[in-house]
C-alpha positions in Angstrom: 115.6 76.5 112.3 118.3 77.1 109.6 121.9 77.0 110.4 124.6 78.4 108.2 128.0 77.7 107.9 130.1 81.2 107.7 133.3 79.4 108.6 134.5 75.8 108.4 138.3 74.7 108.1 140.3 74.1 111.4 143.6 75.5 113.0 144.1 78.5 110.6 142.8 80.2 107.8 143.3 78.9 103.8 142.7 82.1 101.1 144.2 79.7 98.7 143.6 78.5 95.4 142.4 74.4 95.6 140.6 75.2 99.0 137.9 78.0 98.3 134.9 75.5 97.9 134.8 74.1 101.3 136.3 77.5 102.2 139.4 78.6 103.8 137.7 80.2 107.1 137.8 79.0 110.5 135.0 78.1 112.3 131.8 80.1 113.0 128.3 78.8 112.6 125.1 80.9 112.4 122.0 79.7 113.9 119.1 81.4 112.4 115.6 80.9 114.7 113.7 84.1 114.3 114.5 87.8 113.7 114.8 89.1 117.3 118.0 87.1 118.6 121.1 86.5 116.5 122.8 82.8 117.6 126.4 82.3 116.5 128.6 79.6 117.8 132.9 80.2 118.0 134.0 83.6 116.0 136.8 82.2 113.8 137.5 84.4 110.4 134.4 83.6 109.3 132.9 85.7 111.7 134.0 88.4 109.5 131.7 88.0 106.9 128.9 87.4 109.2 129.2 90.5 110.8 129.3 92.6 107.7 126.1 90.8 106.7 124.0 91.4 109.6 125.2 95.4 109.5 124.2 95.9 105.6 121.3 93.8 107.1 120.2 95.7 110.1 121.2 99.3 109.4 119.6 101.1 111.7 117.4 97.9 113.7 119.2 97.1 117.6 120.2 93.4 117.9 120.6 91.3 120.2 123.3 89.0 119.3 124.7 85.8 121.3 127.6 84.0 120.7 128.6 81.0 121.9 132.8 79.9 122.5 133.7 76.6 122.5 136.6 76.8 123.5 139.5 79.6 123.0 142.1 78.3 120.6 142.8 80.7 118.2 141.0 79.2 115.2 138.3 80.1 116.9 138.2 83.6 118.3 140.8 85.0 115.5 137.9 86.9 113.8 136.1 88.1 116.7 138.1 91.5 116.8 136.8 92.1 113.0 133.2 91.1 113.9 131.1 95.0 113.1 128.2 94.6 115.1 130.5 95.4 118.2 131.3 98.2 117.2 128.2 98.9 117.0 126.3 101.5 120.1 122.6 100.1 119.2 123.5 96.4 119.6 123.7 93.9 122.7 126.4 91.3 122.8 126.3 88.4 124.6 129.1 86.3 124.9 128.9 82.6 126.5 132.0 80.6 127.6 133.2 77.7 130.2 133.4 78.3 133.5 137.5 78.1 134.6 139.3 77.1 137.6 142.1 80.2 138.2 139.9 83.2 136.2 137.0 84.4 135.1 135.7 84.0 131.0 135.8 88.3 131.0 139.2 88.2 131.9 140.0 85.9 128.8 138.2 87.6 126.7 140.3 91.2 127.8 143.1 89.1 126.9 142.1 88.3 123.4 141.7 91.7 122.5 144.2 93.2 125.1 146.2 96.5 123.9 149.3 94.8 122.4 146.9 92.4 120.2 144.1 95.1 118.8 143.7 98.7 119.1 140.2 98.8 120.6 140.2 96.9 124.2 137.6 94.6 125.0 136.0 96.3 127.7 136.0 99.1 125.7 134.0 98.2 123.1 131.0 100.7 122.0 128.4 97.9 122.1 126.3 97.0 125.2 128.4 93.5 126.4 127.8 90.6 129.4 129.7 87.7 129.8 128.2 84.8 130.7 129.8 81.7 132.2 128.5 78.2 131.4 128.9 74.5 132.9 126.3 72.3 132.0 123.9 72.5 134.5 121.0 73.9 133.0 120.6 75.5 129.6 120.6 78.9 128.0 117.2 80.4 127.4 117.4 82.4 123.9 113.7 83.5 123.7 112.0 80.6 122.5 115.2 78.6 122.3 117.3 76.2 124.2 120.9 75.8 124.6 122.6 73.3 126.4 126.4 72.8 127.0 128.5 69.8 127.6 132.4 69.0 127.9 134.0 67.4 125.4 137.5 66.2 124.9 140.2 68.6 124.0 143.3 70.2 125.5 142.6 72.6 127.4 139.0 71.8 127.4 136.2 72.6 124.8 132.4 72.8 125.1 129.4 71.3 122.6 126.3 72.4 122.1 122.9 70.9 122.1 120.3 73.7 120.4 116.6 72.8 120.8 113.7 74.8 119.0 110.2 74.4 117.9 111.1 69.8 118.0 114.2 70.7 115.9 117.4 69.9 117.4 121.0 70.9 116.1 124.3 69.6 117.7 127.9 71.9 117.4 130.3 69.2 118.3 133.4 70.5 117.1 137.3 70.0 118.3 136.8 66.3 120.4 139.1 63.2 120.2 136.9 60.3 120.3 138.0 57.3 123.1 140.1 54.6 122.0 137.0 52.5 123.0 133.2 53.1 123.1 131.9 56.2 122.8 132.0 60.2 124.8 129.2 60.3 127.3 128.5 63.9 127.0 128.9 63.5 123.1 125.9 61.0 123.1 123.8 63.0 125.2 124.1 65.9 122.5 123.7 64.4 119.7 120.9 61.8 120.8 117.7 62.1 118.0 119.2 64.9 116.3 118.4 66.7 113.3 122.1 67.7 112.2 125.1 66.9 114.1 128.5 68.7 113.1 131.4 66.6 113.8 134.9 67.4 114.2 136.5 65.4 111.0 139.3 66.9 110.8 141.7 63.9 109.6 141.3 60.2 108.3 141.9 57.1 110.2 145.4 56.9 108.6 146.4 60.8 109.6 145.0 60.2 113.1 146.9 56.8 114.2 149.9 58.0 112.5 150.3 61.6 113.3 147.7 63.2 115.7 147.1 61.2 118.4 146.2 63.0 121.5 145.9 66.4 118.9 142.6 67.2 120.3 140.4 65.8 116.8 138.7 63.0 115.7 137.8 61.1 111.8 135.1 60.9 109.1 134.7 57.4 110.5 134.7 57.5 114.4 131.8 60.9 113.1 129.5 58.0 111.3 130.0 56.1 114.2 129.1 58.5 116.7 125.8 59.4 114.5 124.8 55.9 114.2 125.1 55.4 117.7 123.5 59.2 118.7 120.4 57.9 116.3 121.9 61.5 114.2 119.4 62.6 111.2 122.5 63.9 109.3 126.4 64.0 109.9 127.6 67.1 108.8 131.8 66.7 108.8 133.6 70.1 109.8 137.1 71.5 110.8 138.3 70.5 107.5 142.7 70.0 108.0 144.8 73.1 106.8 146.5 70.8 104.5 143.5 69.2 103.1 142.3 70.9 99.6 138.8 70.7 98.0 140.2 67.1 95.7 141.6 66.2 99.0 138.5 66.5 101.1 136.4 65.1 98.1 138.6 61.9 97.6 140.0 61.3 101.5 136.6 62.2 103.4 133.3 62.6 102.1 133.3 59.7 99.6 134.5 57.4 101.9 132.4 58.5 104.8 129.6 58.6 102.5 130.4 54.5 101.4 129.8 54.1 105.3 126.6 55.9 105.6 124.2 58.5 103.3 123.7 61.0 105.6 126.8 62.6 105.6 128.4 65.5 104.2 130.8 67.8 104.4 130.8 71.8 106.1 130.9 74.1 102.7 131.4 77.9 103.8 128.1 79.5 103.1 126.0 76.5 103.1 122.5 76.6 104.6 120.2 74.2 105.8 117.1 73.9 106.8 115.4 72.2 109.8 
């Protein structure tokens, strides 16, 4: 299992000088497993990118391609209307989101690209596309891979993501406010004994008690906590502030997450690792 990081900074895109090295994307994470299925979780602006790799990639090759929403806040579904392969005849899209009260998940997703927001309609797109609504109760078969959802503490809700291949296990844990005590159930039961859990970091203690309670994030510390607790291999920090440039990120959250514990680092667009 590899996963790659195509996307990384929360609540809107940074093309700005001081915050290219971490990246100014928003969030979307590649999971590679093998050749036949394409695994992608949220389609922020970095889905961009992505997509125009896997079409110089796969010219002429149908894919099957399944991506996975967290949740629907814009920083993560702005780059989905800029995402080739659905454009694309030869491909299959499959697109997994929450289960909600008052609609159905295909209806938010007509809304995201509805005709006053994007010239191409959803359910007029020239790829083959199923919706698929998930709660938790058992998880998504991806050939030879496992998926597992669980709710996690955001407004308006969010999902996280347990993926299990081949005895490696990765954990997408991104947009959750940690309890003022103890620790989130559902959290724990993601992240338990894995390989590489990515951690919504978005702000330090300081921003967070100051500024952003009840905001929907969580800290660098209550992240080393969480892994320490989970039994994590690595903590990888992710949904890096707007406001927070490279220096910022280097000075204010990795080296003083990395005085707590070793196995931590910070989301970098384009980084890869290996499972």
């Amino acid at each position: 299992m590899q996963i790659k990081f195509w996307g990384v900074r929360g609540s809107t895109p940074v093309p700005e000088q001081g915050f290219l090295r971490y990246g100014g994307n928003t969030p979307c994470v590649e999971v590679l497993v093998n050749s036949e299925h394409k695994i992608i979780f949220d389609s922020g602006t970095g889905i961009r990118n992505l997509g125009e790799q896997i079409s110089r990639s796969n010219p002429d090759k149908p894919l099957e391609i399944h991506i996975f929403f967290s949740h629907l806040h814009w920083d993560h579904t702005q780059g989905l209307p800029f995402f080739k392969p659905i454009f694309e005849e030869k491909n299959r899209v499959i697109f997994y989101g929450r289960k909600y009260e008052n609609s159905k998940f295909y209806d938010k997703l007509k809304v995201l690209m509805g005709d006053i927001y994007f010239p191409v309609p959803f359910d007029h797109l020239p790829s083959q596309v199923d919706v698929i609504e998930i709660n938790g109760d058992e998880p998504v078969i991806v050939g030879d891979t496992s998926i597992t959802a669980k709710h996690l503490n955001h407004p308006g809700g969010c999902l996280g993501f347990r993926v299990e291949q081949g005895g490696k296990v990765f954990t997408y844990a991104t947009d959750n406010e940690h309890p003022e005590e103890g620790f989130n159930s559902n959290l724990i039961e993601l992240a338990k004994d894995t390989d590489i859990l990515v951690y919504d970091g978005q702000y330090t203690p300081d921003e967070y008690v100051s500024k952003h309670k009840g905001w929907g994030h969580s800290t660098y510390a209550e992240g080393v906590k969480i892994a320490e607790e989970a039994n994590a291999k690595k903590l990888v920090l992710f949904h890096h502030d707007p406001n927070h440039t490279d220096e910022f990120i280097d000075e204010n959250i990795v080296a003083p997450a990395q005085a707590l514990s070793s196995n931590v680092i910070a989301a970098q667009e384009r980084l890869l690792l290996s499972l």
